[in-house]
C-alpha positions as CSV (number, residue, x, y, z in Angstrom):
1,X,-27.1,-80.5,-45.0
2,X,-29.9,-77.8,-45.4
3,X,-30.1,-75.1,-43.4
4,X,-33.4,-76.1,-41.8
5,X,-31.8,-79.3,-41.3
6,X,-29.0,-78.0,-39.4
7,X,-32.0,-76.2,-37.3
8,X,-33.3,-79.2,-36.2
9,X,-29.8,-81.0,-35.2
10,X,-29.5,-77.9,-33.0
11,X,-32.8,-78.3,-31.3
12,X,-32.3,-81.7,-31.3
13,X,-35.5,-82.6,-32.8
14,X,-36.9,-84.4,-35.9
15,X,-40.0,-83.1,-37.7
16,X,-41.4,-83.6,-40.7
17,X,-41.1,-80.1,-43.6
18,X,-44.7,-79.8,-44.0
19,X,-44.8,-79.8,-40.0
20,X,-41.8,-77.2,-39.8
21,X,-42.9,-75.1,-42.4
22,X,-46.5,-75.0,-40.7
23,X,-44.5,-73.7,-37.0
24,X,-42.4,-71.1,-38.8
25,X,-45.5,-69.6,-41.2
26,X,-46.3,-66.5,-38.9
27,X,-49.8,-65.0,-39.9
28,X,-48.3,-61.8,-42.0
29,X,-47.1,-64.2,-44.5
30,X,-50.2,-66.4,-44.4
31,X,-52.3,-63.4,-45.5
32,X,-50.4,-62.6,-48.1
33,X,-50.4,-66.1,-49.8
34,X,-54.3,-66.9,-50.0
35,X,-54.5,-67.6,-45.6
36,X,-52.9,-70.9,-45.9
37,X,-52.8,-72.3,-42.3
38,X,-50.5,-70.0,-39.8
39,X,-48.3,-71.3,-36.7
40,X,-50.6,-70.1,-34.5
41,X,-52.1,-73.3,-33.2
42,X,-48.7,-74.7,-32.6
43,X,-47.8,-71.8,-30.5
44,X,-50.6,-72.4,-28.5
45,X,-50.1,-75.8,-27.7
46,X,-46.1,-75.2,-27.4
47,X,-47.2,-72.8,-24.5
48,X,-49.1,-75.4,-22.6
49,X,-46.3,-77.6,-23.0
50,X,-43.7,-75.4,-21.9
51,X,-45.5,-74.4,-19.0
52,X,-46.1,-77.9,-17.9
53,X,-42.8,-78.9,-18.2
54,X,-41.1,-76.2,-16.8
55,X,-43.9,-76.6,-13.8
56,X,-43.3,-80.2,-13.6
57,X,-38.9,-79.1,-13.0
58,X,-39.4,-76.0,-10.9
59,X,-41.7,-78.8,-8.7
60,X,-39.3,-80.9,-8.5
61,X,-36.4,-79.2,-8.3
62,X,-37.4,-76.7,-5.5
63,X,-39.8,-79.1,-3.2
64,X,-39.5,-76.0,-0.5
65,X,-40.6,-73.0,-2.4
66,X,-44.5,-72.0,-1.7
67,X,-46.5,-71.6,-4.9
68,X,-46.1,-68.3,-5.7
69,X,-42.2,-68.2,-5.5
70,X,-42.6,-70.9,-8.2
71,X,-45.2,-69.4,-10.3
72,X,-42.3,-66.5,-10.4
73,X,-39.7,-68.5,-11.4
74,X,-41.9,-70.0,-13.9
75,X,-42.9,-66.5,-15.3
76,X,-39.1,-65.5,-15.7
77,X,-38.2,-69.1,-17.6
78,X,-41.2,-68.7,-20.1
79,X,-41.6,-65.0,-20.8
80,X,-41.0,-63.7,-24.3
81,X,-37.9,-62.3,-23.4
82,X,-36.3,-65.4,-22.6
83,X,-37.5,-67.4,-25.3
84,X,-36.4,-64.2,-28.0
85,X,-32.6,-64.9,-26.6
86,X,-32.9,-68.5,-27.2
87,X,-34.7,-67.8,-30.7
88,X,-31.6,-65.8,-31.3
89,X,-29.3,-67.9,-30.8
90,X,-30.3,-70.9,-32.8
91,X,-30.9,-68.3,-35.1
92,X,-34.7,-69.1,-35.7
93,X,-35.5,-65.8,-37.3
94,X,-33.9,-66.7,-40.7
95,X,-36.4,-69.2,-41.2
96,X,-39.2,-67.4,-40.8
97,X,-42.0,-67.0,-43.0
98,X,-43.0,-63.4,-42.9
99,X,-44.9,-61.2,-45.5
100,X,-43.2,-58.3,-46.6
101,X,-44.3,-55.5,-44.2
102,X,-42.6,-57.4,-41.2
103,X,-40.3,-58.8,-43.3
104,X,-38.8,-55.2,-44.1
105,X,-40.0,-54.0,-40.0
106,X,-37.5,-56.1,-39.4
107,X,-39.7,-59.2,-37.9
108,X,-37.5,-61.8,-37.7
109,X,-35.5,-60.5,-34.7
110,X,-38.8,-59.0,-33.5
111,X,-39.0,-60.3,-29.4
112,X,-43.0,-61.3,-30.0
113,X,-42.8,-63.5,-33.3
114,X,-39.1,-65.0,-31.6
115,X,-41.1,-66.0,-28.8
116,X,-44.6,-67.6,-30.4
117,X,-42.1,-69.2,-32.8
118,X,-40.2,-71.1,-30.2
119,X,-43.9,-72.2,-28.9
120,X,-44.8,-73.1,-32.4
121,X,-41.3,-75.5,-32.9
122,X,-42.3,-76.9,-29.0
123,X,-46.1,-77.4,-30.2
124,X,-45.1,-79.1,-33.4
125,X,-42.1,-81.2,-31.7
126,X,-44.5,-82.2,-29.5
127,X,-47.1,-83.7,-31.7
128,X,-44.5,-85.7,-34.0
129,X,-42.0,-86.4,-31.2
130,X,-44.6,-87.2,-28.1
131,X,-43.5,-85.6,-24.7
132,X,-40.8,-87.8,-24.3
């Protein structure tokens, strides 16, 4: 099994290479190699959708809270920090494709690019998977 294979079995989702390879190509990289299309999109859809769904639980789950208590808990759930740890631990940075000056900064265990990749896999799940 391939290592971005194994990725995917431990986010549980199934996307097509050119569609992975398009949520893990952060913009450093795309400049580099002639501005082929950068994860950026996906990031921004993946936002919306975590938002939404993370709205649509927090809803749900806590049918007493006022609005602002929830849009706090929502903030915490979402934030870059939270999403880093979890890019961490499925080990997202080592696919990353970053051009050499964040490559050798260190980028893939930046907090930032963690984060807007874990949008970009969400945004791209998204449009092969559906919502479901």
């Amino acid at each position: 099994m391939s290592s971005k294979e194994e990725l995917m079995k431990r986010l549980g989702i199934n996307i097509d290479s050119e569609t992975f390879r398009l949520a893990f190509t952060h913009r450093s990289y795309s400049y580099e190699h002639g501005g082929i299309p950068t994860n950026e999109r996906l990031e921004f859809l993946g936002d919306s959708i975590l938002g939404f769904c993370v709205a649509e639980y927090l809803y749900a789950k806590f049918p007493h809270l006022p609005e602002g208590d929830l849009a706090k808990r929502r903030a915490a759930i979402v934030s870059t920090r939270a999403l880093a740890i979890i890019a961490r631990d499925l080990e997202v940075g080592e696919h990353l494709l970053l051009g050499r000056g964040e490559a050798q900064s260190n980028g893939a265990n930046k907090s930032s690019i963690l984060a807007d990749t874990m949008e970009a896999i969400l945004g791209a799940t998204y449009l092969v998977q559906g919502m479901a």
